[in-house]
MIVO-428256 format. One line per 3 residues: number of its first residue (from 1); for each residue x, y, z of N, C-alpha, C, O. Coordinates in nm, 2 decimals. Layout:
NUM	X/Y/Z/X/Y/Z/X/Y/Z/X/Y/Z ~ ...
END
This chain:
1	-2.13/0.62/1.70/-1.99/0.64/1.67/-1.97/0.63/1.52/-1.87/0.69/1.46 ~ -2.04/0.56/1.46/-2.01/0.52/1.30/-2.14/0.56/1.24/-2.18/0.49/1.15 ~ -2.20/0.64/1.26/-2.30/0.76/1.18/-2.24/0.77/1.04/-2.28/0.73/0.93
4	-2.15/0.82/1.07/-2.06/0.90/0.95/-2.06/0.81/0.82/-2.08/0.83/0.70 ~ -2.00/0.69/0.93/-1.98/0.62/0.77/-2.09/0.53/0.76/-2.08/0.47/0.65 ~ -2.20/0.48/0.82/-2.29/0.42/0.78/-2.40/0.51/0.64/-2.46/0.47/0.54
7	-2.38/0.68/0.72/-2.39/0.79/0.61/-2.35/0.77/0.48/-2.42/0.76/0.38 ~ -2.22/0.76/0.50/-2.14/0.77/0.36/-2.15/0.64/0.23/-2.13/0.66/0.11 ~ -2.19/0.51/0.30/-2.18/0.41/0.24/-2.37/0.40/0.18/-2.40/0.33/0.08
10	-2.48/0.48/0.27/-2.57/0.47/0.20/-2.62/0.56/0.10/-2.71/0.55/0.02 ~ -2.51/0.67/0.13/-2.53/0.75/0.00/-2.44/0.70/-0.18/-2.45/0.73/-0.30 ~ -2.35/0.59/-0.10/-2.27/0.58/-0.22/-2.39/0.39/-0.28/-2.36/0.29/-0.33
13	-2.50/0.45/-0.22/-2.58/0.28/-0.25/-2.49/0.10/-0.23/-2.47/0.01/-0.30 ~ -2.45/0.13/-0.08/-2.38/-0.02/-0.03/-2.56/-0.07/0.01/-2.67/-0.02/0.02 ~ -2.50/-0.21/0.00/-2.61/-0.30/0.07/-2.58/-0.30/0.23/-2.48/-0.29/0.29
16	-2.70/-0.31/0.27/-2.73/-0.31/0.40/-2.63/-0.41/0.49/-2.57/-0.38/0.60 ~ -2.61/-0.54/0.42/-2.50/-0.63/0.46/-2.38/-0.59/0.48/-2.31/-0.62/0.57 ~ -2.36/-0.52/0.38/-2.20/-0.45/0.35/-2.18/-0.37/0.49/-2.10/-0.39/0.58
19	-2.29/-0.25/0.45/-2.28/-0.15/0.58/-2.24/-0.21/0.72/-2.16/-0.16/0.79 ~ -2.31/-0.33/0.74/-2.30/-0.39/0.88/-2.17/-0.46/0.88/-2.13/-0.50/1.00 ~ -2.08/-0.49/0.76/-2.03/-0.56/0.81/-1.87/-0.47/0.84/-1.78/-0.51/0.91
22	-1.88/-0.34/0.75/-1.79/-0.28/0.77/-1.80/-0.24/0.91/-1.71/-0.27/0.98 ~ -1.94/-0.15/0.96/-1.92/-0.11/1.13/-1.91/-0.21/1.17/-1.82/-0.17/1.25 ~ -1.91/-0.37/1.21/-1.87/-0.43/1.29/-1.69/-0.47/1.26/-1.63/-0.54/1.34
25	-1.64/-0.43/1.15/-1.51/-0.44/1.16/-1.46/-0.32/1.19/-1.35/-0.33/1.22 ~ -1.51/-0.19/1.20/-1.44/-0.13/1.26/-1.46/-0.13/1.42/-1.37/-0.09/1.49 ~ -1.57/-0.18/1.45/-1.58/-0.20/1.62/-1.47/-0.27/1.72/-1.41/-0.24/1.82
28	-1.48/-0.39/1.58/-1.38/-0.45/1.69/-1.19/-0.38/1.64/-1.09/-0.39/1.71 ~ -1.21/-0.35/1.54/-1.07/-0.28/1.54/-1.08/-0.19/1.68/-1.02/-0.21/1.78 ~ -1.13/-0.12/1.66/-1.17/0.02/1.80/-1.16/-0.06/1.98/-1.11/-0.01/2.09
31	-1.22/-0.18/1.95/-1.21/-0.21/2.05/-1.08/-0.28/2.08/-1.04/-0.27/2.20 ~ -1.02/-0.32/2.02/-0.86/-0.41/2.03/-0.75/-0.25/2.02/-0.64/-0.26/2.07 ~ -0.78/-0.17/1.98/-0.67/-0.10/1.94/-0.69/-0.02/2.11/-0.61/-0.03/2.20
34	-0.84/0.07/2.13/-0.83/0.08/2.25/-0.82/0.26/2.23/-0.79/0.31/2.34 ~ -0.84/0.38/2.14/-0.81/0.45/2.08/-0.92/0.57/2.01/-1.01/0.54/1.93 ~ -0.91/0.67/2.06/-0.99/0.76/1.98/-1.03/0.74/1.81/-1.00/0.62/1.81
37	-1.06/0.75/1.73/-1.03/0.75/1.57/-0.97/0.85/1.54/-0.89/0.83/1.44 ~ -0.99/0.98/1.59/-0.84/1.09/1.55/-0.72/1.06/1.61/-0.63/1.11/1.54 ~ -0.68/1.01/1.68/-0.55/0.91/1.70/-0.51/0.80/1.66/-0.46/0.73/1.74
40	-0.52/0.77/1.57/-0.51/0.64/1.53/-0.41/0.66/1.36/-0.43/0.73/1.26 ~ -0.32/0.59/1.40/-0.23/0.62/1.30/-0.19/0.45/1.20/-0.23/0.34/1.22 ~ -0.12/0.50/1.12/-0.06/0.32/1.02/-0.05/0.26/1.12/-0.13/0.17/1.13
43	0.08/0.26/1.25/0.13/0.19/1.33/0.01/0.09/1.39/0.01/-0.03/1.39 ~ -0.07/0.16/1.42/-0.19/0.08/1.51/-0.25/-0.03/1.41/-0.28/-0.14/1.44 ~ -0.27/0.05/1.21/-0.40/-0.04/1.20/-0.28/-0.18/1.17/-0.33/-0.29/1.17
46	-0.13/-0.18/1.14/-0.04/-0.29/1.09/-0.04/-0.32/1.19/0.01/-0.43/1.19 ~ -0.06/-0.30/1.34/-0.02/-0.44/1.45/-0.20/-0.53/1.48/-0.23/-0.64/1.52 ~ -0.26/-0.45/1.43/-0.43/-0.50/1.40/-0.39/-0.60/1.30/-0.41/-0.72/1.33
49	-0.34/-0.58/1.19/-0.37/-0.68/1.11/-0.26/-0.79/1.10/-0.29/-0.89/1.05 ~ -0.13/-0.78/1.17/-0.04/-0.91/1.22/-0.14/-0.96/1.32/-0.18/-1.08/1.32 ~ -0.18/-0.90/1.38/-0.31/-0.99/1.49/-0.40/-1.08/1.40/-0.42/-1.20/1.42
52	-0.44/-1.01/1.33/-0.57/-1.09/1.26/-0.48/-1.18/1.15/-0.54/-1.25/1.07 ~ -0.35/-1.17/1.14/-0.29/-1.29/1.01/-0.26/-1.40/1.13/-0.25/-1.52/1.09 ~ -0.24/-1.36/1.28/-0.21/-1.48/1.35/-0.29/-1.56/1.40/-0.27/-1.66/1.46
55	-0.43/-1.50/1.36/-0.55/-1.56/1.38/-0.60/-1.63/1.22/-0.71/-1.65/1.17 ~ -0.48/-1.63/1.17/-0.56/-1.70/1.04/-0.66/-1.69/0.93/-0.71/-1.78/0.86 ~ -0.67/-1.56/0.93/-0.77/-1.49/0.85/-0.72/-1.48/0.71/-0.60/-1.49/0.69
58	-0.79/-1.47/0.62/-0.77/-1.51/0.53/-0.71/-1.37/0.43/-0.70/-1.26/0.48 ~ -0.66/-1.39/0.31/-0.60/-1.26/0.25/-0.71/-1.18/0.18/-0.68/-1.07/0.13 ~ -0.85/-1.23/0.16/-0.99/-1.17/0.10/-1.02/-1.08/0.21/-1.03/-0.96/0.20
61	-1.05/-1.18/0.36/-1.07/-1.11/0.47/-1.00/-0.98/0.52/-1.04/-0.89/0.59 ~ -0.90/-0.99/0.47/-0.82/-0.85/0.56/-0.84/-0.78/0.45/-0.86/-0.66/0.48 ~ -0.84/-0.79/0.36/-0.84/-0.67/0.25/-0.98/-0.59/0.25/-0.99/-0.48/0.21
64	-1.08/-0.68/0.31/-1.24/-0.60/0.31/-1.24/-0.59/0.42/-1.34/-0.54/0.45 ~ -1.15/-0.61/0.59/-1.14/-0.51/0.66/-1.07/-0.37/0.65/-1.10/-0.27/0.70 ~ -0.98/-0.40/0.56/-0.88/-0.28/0.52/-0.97/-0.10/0.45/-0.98/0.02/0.47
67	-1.03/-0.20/0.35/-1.13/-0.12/0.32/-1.22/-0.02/0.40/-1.25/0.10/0.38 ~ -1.26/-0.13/0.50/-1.37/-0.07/0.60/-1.26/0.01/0.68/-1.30/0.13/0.66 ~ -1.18/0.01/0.74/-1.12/0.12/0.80/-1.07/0.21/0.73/-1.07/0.32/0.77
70	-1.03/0.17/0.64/-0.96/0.32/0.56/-1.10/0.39/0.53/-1.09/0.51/0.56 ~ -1.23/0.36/0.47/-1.34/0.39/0.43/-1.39/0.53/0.56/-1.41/0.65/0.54 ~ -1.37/0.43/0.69/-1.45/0.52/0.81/-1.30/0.62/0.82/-1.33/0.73/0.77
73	-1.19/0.60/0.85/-1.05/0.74/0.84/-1.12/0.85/0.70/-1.17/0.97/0.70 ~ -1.11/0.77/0.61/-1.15/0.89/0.53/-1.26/1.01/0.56/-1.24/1.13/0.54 ~ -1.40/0.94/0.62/-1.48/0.95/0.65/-1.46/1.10/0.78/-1.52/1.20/0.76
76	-1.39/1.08/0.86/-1.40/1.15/0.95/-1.29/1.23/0.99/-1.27/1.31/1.09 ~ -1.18/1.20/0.85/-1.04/1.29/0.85/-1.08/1.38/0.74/-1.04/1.49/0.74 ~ -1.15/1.34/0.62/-1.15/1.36/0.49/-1.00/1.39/0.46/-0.94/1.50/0.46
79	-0.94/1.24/0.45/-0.80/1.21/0.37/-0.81/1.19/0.27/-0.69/1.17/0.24 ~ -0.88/1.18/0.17/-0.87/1.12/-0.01/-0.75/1.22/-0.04/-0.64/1.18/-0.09 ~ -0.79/1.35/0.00/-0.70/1.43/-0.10/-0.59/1.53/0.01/-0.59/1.65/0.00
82	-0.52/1.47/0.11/-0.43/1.49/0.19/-0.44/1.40/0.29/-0.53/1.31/0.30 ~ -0.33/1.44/0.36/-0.22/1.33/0.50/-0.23/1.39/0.61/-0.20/1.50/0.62 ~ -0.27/1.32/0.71/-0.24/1.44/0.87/-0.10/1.48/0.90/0.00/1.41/0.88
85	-0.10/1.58/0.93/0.02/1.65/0.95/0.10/1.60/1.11/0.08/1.66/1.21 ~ 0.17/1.48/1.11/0.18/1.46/1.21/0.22/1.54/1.33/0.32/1.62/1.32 ~ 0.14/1.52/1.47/0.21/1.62/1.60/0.07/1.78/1.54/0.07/1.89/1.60
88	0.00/1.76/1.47/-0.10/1.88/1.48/-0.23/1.85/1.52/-0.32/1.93/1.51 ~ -0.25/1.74/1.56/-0.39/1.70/1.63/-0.46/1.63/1.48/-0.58/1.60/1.50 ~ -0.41/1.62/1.38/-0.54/1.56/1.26/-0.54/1.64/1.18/-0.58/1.60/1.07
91	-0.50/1.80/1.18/-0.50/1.90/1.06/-0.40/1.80/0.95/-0.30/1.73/0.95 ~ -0.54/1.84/0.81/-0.49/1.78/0.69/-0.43/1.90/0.61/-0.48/2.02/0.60 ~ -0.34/1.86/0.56/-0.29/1.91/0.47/-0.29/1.89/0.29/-0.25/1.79/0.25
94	-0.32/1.97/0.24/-0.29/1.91/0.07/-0.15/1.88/0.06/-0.09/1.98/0.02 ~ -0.07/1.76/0.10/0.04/1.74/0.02/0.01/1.63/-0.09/-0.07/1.53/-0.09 ~ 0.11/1.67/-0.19/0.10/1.57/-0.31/0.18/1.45/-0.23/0.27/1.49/-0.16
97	0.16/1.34/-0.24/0.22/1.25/-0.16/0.30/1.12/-0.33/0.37/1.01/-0.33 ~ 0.26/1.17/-0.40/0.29/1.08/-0.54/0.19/1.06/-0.66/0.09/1.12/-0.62 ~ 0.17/1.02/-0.75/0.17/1.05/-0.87/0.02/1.02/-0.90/0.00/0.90/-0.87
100	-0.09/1.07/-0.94/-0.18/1.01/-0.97/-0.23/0.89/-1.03/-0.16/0.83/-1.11 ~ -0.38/0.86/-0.98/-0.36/0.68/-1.07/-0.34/0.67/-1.18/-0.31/0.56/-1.23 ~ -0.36/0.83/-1.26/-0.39/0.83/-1.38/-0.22/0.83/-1.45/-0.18/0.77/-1.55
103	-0.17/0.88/-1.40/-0.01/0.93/-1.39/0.09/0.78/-1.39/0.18/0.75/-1.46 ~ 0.02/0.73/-1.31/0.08/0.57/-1.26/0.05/0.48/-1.40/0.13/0.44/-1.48 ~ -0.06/0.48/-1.40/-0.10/0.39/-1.54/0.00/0.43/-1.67/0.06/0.34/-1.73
106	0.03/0.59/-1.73/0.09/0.60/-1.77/0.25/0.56/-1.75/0.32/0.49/-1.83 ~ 0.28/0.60/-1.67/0.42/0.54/-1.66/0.45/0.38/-1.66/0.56/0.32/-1.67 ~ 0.34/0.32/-1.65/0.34/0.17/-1.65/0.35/0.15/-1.81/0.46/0.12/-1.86
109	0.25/0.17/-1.86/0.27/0.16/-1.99/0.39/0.22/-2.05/0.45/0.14/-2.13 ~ 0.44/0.36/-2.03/0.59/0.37/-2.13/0.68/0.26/-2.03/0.80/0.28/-2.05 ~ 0.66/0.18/-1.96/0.79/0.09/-1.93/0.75/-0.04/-2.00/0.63/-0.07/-2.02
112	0.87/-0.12/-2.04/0.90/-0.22/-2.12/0.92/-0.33/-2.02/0.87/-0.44/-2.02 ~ 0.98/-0.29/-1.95/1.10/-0.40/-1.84/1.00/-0.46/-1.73/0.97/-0.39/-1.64 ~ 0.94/-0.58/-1.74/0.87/-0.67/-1.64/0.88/-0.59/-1.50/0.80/-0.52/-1.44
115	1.05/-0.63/-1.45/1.08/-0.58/-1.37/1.04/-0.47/-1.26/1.02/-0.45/-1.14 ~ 1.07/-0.40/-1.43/1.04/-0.22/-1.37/0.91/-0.18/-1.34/0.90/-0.08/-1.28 ~ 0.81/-0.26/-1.37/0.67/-0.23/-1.42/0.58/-0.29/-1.25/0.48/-0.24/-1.21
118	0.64/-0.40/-1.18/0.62/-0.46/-1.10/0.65/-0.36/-0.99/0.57/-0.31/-0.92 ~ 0.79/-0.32/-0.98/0.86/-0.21/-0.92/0.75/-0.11/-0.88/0.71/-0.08/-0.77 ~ 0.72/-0.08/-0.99/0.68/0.05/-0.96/0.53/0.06/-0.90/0.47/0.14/-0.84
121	0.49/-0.07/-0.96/0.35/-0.11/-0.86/0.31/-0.15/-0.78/0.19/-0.16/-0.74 ~ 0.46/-0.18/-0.73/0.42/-0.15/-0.57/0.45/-0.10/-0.48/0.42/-0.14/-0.36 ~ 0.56/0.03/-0.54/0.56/0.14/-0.46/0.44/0.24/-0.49/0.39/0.29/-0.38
124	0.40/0.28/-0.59/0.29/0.34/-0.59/0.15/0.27/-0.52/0.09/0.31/-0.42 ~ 0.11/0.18/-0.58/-0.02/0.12/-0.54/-0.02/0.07/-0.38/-0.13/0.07/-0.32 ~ 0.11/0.01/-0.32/0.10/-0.02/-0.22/0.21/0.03/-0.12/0.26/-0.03/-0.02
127	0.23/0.16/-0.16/0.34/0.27/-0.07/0.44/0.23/-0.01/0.47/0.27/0.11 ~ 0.53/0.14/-0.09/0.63/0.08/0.01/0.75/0.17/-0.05/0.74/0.22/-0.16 ~ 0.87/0.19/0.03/0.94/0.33/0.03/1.04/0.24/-0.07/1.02/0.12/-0.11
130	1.15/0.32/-0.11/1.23/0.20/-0.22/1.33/0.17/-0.12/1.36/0.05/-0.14 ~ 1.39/0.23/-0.01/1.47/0.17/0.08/1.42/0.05/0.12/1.50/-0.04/0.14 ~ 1.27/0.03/0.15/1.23/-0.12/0.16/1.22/-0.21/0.06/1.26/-0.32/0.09
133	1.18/-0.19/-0.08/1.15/-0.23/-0.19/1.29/-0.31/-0.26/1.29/-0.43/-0.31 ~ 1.38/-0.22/-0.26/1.50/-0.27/-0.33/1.57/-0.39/-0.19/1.68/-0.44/-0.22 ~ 1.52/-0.41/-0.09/1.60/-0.53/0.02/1.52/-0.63/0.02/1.56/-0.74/0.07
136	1.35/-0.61/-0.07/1.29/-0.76/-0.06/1.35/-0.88/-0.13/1.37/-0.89/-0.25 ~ 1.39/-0.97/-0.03/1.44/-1.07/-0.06/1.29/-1.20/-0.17/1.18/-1.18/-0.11 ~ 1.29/-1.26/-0.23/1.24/-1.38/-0.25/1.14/-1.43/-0.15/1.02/-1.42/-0.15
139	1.24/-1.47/-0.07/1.16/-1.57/0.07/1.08/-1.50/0.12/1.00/-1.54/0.20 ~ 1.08/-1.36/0.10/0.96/-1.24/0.21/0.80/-1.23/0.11/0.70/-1.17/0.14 ~ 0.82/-1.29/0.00/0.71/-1.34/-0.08/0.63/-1.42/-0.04/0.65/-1.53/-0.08
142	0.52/-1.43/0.04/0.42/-1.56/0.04/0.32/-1.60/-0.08/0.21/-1.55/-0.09 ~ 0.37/-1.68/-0.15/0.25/-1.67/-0.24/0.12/-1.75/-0.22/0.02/-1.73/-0.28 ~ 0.12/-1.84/-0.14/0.01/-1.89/-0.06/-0.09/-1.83/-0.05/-0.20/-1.84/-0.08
145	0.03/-1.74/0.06/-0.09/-1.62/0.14/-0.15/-1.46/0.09/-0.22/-1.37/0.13 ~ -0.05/-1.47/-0.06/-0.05/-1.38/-0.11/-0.03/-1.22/-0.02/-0.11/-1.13/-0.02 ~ 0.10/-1.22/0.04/0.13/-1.16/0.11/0.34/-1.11/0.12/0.43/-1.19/0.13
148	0.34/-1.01/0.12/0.45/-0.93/0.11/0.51/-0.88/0.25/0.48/-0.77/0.29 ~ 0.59/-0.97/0.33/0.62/-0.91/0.44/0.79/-0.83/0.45/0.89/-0.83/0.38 ~ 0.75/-0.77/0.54/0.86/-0.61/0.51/0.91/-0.62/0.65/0.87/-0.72/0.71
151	0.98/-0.54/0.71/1.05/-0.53/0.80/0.94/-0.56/0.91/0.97/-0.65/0.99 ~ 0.86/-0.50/0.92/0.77/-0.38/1.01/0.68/-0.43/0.97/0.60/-0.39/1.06 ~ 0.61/-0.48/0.91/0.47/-0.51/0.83/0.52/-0.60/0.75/0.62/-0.65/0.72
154	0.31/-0.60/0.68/0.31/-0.70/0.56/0.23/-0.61/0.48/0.18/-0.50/0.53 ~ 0.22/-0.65/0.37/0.11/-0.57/0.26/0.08/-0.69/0.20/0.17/-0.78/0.18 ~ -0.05/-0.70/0.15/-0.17/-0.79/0.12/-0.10/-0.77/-0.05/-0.05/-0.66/-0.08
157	-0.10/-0.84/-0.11/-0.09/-0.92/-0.25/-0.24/-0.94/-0.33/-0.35/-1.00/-0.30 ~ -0.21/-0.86/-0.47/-0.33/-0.91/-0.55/-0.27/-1.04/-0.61/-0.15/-1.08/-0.61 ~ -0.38/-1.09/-0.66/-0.37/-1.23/-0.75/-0.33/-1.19/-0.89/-0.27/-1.28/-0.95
160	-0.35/-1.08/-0.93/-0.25/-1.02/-1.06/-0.07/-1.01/-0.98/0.04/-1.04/-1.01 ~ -0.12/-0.95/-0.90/0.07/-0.89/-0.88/0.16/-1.03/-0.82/0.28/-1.06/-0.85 ~ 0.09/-1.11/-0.75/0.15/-1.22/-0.72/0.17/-1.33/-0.88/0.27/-1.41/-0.88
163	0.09/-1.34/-1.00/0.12/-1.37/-1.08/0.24/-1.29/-1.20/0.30/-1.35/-1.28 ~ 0.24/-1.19/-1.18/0.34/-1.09/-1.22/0.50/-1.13/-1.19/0.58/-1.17/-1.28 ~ 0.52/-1.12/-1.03/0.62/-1.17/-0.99/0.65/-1.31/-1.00/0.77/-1.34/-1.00
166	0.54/-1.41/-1.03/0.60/-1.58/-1.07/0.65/-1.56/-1.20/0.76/-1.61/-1.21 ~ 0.59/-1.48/-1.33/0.63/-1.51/-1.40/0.78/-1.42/-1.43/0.87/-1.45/-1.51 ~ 0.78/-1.35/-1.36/0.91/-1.22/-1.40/1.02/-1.30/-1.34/1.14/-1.29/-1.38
169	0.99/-1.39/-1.20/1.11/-1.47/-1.11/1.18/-1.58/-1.27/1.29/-1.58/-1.32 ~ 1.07/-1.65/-1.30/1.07/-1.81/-1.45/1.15/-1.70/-1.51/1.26/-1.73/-1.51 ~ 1.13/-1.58/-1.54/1.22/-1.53/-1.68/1.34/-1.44/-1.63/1.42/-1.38/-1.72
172	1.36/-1.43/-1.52/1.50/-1.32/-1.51/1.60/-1.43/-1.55/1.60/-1.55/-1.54 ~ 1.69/-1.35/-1.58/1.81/-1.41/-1.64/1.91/-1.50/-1.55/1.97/-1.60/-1.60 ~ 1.93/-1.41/-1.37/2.02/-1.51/-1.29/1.93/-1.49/-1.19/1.84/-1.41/-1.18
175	1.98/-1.59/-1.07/1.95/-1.65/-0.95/1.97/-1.51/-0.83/2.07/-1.44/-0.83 ~ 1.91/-1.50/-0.76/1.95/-1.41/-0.65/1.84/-1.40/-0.52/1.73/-1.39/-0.55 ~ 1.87/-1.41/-0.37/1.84/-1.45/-0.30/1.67/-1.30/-0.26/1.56/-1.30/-0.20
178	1.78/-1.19/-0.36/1.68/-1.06/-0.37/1.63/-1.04/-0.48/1.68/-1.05/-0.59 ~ 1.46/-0.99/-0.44/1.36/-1.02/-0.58/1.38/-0.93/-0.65/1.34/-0.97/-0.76 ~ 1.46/-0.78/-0.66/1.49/-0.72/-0.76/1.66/-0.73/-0.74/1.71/-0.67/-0.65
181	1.74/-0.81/-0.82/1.86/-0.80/-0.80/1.95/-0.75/-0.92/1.93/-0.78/-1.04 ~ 2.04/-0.67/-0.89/2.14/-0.65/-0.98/2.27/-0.75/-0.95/2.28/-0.80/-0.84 ~ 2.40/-0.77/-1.08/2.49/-0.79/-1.07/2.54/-0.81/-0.94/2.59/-0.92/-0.91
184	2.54/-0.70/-0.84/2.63/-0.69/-0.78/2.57/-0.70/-0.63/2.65/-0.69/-0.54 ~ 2.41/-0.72/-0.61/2.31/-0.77/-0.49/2.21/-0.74/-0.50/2.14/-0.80/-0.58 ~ 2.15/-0.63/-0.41/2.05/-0.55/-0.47/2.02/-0.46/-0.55/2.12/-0.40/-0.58
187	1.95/-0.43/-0.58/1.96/-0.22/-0.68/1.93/-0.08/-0.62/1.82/-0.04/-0.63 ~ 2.00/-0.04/-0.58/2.04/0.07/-0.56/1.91/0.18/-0.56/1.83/0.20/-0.66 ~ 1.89/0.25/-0.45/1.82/0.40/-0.49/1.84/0.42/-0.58/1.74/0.42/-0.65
190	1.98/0.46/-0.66/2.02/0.53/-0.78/1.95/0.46/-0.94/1.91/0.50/-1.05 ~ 1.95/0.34/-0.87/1.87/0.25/-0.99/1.78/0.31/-0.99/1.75/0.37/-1.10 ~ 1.70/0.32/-0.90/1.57/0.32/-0.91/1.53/0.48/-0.94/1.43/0.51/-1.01
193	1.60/0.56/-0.88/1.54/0.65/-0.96/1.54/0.70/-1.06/1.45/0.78/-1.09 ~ 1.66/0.65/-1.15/1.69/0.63/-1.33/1.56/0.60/-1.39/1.52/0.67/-1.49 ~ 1.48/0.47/-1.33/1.44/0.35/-1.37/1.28/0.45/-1.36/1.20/0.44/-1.45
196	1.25/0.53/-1.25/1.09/0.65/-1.23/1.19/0.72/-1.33/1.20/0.64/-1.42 ~ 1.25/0.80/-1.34/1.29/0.93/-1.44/1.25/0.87/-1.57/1.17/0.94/-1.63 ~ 1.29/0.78/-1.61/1.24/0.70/-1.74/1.12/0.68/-1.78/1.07/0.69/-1.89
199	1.07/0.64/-1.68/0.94/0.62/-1.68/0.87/0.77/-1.71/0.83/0.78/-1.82 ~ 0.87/0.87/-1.63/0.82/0.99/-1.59/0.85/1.06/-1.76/0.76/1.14/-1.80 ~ 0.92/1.05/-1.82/1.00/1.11/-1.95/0.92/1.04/-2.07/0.87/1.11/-2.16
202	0.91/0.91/-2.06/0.81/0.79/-2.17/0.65/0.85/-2.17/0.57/0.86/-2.25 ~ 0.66/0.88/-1.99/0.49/0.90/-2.01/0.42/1.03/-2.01/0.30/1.06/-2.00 ~ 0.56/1.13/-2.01/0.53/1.30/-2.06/0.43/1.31/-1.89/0.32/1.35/-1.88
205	0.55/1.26/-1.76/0.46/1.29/-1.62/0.60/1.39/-1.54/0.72/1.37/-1.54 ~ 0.54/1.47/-1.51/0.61/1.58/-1.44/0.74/1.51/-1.34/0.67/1.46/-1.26 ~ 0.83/1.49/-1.31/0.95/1.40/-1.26/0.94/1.46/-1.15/0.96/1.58/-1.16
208	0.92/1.42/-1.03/0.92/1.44/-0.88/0.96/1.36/-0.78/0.94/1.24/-0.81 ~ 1.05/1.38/-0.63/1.10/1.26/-0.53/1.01/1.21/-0.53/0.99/1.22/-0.41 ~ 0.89/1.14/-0.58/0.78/1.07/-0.52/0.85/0.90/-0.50/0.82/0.83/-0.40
211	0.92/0.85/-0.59/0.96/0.70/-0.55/1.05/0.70/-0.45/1.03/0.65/-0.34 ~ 1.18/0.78/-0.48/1.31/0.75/-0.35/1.29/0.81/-0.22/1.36/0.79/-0.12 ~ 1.18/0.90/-0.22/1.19/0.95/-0.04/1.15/0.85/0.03/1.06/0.77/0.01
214	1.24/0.86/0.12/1.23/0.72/0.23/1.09/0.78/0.33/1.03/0.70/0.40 ~ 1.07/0.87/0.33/0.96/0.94/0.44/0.82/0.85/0.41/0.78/0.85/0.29 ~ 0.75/0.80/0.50/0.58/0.78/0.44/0.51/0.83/0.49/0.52/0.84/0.61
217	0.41/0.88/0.42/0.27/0.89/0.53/0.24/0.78/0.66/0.20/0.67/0.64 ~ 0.25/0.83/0.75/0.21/0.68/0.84/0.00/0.70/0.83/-0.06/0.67/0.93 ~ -0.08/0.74/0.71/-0.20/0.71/0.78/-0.27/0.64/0.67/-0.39/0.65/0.66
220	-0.17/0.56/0.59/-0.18/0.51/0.47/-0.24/0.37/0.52/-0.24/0.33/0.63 ~ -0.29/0.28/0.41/-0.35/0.14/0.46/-0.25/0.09/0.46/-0.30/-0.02/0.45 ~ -0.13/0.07/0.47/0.01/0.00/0.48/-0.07/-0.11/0.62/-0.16/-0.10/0.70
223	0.02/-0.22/0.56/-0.02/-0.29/0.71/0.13/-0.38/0.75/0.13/-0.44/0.86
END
């Protein structure tokens, strides 16, 4: 069943350890989910990994299972460079889904604003829509666990972006119960897409809905 990607990981020179340990994390994903691998969508692998946070696993651990599944999807969807078209059986499509990494780096750099710079890193790097982005409260922060929980899910935390957000919380100006807050509660779609237009304009990047569409890929590593 994992040909493919035991394939793919010895052509890209993994160690033998590695190899094994990814097929045995996808096994037992397969086996708990219960599921073809062309059916298998976001939904499934985010109630996989609330399972495995209620089992205590650690934030190193789920991120090198995360890997290993998204590794074997790729593998047998060839998703790097398109999204399944949902309701077509798995046909991929080239859609641009947002900005390249290379695109992203730039717009990071023309931004000035802590804030904004955080913002935007983790809608791009960790695909959270801005309708969810602009309602994270504070308290949905674990920094313990280095972990970002969202309505519906959680998304795993680097040890840079969790340090990003301590230091930007020590320096904002006022108090608010929400981690990007304006005056008046939270910030607005309209903020935010001022806030990419700006960005997109500093870093000479083509300006597209890629931040404010509420739509996501569901076959993204979101968890």
């Amino acid at each position: 069943m994992f040909d493919v990607l035991m394939q793919e990981m010895k052509n890209k020179n993994f160690s033998p350890r590695t190899i094994e340990l990814y097929v045995q994390y996808n096994q037992d994903f397969y086996n708990f989910i219960k599921k073809n691998p062309r059916d298998v969508a976001g939904a499934d692998i985010r109630h996989y990994i609330f399972h495995l946070l209620g089992k205590q696993y650690s934030s190193s651990t789920i991120e090198i299972i995360q890997n290993a599944l998204k590794m074997y999807l790729q593998c047998i969807h060839k998703r790097t460079n398109g999204v399944r078209e949902e309701g077509v059986g798995g046909k991929v499509v080239n859609v641009r889904e947002g900005p390249t990494k290379k695109e992203v780096h730039k717009m990071l750099e023309a931004t000035k604003s802590s804030k904004h710079k955080i913002m935007m890193d983790l809608m791009y790097s960790l695909k959270i829509s801005v309708g969810e982005l602009v309602r994270v409260k504070v308290s949905d922060v674990d920094f313990n666990q280095k972990v970002l929980r969202l309505n519906a899910r959680a998304v795993m935390l680097s040890e840079s972006m969790v340090e990003q957000i301590k230091q930007y919380l020590r320096a904002r100006p006022y108090q608010s119960k929400y981690l990007f807050a304006s005056h008046e509660g939270h910030m607005t779609q309209t903020n935010v897409e001022k806030m990419v237009n700006t960005a997109c304009y500093g870093a000479r990047v083509n300006s597209q809905t890629w931040a404010w569409d509420e739509k996501r890929s569901d076959v993204g590593m979101e968890i």
